[in-house]
C-alpha positions as a printed NumPy array, in Angstrom:
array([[  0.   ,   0.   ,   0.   ],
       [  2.767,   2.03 ,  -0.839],
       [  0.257,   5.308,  -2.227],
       [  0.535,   9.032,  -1.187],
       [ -2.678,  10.496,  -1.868],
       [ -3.072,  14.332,  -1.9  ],
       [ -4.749,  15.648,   1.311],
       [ -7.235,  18.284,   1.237],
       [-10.161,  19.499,   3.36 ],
       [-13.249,  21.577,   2.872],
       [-13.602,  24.488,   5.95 ],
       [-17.002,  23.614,   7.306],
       [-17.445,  27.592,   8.17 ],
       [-17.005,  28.355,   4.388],
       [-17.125,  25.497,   1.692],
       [-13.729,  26.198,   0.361],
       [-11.068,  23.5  ,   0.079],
       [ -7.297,  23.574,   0.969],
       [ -4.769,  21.302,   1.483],
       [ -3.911,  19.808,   4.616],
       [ -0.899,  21.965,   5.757],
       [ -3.311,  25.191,   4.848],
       [ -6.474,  24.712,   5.668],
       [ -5.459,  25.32 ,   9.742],
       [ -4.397,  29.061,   9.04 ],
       [ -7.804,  29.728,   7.081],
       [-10.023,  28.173,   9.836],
       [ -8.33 ,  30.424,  12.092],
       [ -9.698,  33.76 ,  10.347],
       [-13.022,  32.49 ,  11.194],
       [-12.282,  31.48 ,  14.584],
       [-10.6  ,  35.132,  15.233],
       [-14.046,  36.684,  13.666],
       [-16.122,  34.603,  16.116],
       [-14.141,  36.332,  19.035],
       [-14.467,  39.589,  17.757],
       [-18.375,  39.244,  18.047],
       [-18.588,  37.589,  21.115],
       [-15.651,  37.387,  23.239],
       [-17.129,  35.573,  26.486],
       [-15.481,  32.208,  27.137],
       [-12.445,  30.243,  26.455],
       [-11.93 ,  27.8  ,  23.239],
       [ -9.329,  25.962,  21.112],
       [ -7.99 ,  25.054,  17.578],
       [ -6.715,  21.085,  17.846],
       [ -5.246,  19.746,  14.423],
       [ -5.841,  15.884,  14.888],
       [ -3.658,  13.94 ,  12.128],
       [ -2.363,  10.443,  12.222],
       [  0.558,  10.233,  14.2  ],
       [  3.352,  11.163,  11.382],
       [  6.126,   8.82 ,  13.254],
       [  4.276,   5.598,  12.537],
       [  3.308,   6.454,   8.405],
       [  0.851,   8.273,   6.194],
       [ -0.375,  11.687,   7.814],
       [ -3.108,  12.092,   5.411],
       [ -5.416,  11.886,   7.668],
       [ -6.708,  15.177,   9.621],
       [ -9.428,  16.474,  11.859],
       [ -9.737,  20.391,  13.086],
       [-11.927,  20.642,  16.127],
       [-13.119,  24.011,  18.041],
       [-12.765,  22.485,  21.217],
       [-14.399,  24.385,  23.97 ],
       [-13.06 ,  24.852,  27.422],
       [-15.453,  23.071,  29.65 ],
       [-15.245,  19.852,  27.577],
       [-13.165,  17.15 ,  29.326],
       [-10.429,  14.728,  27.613],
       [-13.566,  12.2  ,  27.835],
       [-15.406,  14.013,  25.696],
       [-12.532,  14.599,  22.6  ],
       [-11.939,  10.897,  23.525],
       [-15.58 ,   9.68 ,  22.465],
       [-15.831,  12.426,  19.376],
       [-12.545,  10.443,  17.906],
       [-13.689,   7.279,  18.638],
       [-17.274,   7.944,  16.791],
       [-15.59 ,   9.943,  13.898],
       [-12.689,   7.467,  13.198],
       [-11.685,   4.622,  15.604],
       [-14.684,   2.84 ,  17.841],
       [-14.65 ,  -1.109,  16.897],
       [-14.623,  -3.541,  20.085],
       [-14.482,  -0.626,  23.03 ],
       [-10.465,  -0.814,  23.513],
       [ -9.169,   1.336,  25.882],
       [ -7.253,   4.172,  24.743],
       [ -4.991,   7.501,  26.738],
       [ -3.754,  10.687,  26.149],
       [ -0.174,  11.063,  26.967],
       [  1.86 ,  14.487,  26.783],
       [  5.444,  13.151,  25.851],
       [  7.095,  15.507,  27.651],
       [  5.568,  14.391,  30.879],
       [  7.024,  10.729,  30.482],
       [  9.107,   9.593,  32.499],
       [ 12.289,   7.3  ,  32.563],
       [ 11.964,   4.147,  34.352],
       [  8.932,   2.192,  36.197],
       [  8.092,   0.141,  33.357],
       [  6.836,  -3.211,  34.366],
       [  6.324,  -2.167,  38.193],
       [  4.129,   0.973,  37.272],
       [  2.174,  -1.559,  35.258],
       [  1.601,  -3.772,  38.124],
       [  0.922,  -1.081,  40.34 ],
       [ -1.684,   0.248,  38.054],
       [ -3.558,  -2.921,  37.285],
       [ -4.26 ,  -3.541,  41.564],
       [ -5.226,   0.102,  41.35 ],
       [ -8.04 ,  -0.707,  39.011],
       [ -8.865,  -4.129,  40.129],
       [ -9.392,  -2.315,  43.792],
       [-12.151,   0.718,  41.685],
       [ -9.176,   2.825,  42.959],
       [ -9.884,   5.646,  39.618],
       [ -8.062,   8.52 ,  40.889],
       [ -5.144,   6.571,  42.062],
       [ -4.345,   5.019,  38.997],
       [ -4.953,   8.134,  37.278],
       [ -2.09 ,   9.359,  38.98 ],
       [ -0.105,   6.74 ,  38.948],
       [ -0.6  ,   6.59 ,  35.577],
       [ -0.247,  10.174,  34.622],
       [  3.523,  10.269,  36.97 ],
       [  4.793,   7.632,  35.06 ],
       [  3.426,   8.152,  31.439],
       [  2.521,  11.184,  31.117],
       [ -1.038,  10.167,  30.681],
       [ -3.396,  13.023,  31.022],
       [ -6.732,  12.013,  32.977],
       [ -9.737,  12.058,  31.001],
       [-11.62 ,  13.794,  33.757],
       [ -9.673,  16.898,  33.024],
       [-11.386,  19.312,  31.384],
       [ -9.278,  21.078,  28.731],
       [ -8.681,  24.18 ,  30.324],
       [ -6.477,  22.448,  32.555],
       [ -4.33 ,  21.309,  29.507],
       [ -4.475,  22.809,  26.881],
       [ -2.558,  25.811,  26.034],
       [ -0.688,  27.208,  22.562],
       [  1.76 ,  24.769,  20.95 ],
       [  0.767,  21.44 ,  23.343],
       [  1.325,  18.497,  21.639],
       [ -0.354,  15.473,  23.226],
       [ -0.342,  11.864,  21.677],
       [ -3.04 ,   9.339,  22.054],
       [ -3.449,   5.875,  21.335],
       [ -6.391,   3.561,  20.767],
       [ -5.974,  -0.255,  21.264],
       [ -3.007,  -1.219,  22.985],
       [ -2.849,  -4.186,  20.775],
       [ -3.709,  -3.098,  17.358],
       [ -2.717,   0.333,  18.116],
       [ -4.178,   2.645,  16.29 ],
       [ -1.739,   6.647,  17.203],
       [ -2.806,  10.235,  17.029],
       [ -1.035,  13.487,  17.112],
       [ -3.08 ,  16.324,  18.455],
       [ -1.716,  19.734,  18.375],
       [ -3.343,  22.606,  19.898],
       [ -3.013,  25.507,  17.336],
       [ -4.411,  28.451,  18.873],
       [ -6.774,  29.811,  22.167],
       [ -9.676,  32.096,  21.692],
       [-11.532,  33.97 ,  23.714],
       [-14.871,  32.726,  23.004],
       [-17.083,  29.58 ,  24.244],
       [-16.86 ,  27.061,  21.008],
       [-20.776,  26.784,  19.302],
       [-20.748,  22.888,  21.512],
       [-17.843,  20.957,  23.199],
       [-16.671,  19.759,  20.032],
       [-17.29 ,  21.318,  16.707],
       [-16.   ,  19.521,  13.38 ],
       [-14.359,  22.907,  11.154],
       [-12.484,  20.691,   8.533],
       [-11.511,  16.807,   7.459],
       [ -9.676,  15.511,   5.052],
       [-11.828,  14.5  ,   1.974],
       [-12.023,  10.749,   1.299],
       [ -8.65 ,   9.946,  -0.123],
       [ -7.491,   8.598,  -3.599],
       [ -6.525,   5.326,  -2.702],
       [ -5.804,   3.2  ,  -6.166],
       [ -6.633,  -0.652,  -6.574],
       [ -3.208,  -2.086,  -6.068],
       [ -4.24 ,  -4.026,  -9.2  ],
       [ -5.408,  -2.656, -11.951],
       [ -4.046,   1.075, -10.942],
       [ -6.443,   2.759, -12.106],
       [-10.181,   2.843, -10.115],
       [-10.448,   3.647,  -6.194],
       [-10.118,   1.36 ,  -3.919],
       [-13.714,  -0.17 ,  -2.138],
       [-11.855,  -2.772,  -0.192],
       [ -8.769,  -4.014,   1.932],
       [ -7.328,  -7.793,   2.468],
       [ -6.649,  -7.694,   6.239],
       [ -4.183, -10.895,   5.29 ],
       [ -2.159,  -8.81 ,   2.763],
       [ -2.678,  -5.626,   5.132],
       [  1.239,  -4.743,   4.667],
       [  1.759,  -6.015,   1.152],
       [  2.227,  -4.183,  -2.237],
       [ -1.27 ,  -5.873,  -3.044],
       [ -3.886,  -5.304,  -0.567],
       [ -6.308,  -2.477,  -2.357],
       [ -9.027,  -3.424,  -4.57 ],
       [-11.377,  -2.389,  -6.585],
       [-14.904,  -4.258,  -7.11 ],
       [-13.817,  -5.503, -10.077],
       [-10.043,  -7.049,  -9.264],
       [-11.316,  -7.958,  -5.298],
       [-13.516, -10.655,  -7.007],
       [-10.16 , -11.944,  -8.884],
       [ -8.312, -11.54 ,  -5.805],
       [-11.149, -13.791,  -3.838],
       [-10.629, -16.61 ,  -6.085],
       [ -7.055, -16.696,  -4.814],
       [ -6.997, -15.512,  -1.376],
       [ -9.534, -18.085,   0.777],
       [ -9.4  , -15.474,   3.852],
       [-10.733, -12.395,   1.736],
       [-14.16 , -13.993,   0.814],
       [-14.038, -15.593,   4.855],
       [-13.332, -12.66 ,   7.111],
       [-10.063, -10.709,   5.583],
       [-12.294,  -8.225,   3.095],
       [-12.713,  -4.683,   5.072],
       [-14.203,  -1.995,   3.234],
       [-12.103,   1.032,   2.582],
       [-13.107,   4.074,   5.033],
       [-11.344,   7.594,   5.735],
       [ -9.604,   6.791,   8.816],
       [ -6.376,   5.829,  10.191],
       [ -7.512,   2.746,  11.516],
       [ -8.756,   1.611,   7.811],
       [ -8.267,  -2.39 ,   8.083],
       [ -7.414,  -2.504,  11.687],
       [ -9.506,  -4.776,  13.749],
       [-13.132,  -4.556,  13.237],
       [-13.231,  -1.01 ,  12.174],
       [-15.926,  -0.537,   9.896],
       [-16.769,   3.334,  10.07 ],
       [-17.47 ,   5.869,  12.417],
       [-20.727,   7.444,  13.375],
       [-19.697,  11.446,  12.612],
       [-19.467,  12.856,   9.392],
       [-20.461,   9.546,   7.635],
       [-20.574,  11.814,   3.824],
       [-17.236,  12.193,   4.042],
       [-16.295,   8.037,   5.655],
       [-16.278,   6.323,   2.277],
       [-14.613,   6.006,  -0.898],
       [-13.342,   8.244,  -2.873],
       [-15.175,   9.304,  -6.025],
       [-13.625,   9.619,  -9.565],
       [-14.276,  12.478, -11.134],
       [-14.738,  11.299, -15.074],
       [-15.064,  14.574, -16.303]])
């Protein structure tokens, strides 16, 4: 699945589309605007993307986060708008928090904690020795100008998130979490033919050359590849965790979830 499809979002405040490293500065005219008529409140700018250390970055999400929402509540908007499949657990972790050492022990530790219903504790624990920010904290109490925070879903198949808080405005955001921008559905080519989008991935061939398909050459590939036809064929959705799991689709923005369209003009 070696592909690097152009990434471009439409800004949900005006209809026009820019690329992914743009459309950030653009939303944040409109944000500025939204101050100017009613500065009462505190909000942010978060640029979500698929963490860039682990592969493709194509994927993004800008949210107005407002103040009063917790890390809960980002938490469940990403898991209904790109990651929710068997209810894995999942953290926020600010990297520079981390610490050296612990390892195993802090594991241990952490586990009693939660076999004993001991919540805060292991928050705590966890948030000394990882980092991990508590997702009872509301976002004023972490967010701030430049903070980058990870997050992970599915400590097995992991699926990782950078989230990067691009500016603070001093106005309450329309709800907790407001969706300005995504990345359109992206132009992922059968691995076959070359030429049509994509409508479906072979779990089985997940990290070969040849796991894309169109209708058309996933019926060929069926005939070869038992597992495909079983339980390997996943449709092709715009998110990061595309193939991963049981991951299906999310619940948010479902217009923009599917496959992208070829324009035959």
């Amino acid at each position: 699945m070696e592909q690097n499809p152009k990434s471009e979002g439409k800004c949900f405040f005006c209809g026009e589309t820019f690329a992914k490293a743009g459309i950030n500065r653009h939303i944040q005219t409109h944000l500025k605007q939204k101050a100017k008529e009613n500065a009462t409140g505190r909000s942010y700018l978060v640029k979500v993307e698929s963490n860039p250390k682990w592969g493709n970055s194509s994927y993004f999400l800008s949210l107005w986060v407002d103040s009063k929402a917790t890390m809960e509540d980002l938490d469940e908007f990403l898991r209904d708008i790109w990651l929710e499949c068997c209810g894995h657990m999942s953290a926020f972790t600010n990297p520079k928090n981390r610490r050296q050492g612990g390892g195993m022990w802090d594991f241990f530790e952490a586990e009693e904690l939660l076999a004993k219903g001991k919540k805060r504790e292991y928050e705590k624990l966890m948030e000394e020795a990882n980092g991990e920010v508590p997702m009872s904290r509301k976002t004023d109490k972490v967010f701030y100008k430049g903070l980058k925070l990870e997050y992970e879903y599915d400590f097995g198949s992991s699926t990782e998130l950078l989230l990067t808080v691009m500016e603070e405005y001093p106005v309450k955001a329309d709800k907790k979490m407001v969706l300005l921008s995504r990345n359109e559905p992206l132009e992922w080519l059968c691995d076959t033919c070359k030429k049509e989008p994509a409508t479906q991935i072979c779990t089985v061939h997940n990290w070969d050359d040849d796991s894309l398909f169109c209708d058309k050459c996933a019926e060929k590939h069926a005939k070869k590849c038992e597992d495909f036809e079983e339980y390997a064929a996943m449709p092709v959705v715009n998110s990061p965790r595309m193939g991963v799991c049981a991951y299906e689709g999310g619940s948010i923005d479902i217009e923009r979830d599917g496959v992208f369209v070829k324009n035959h003009d």
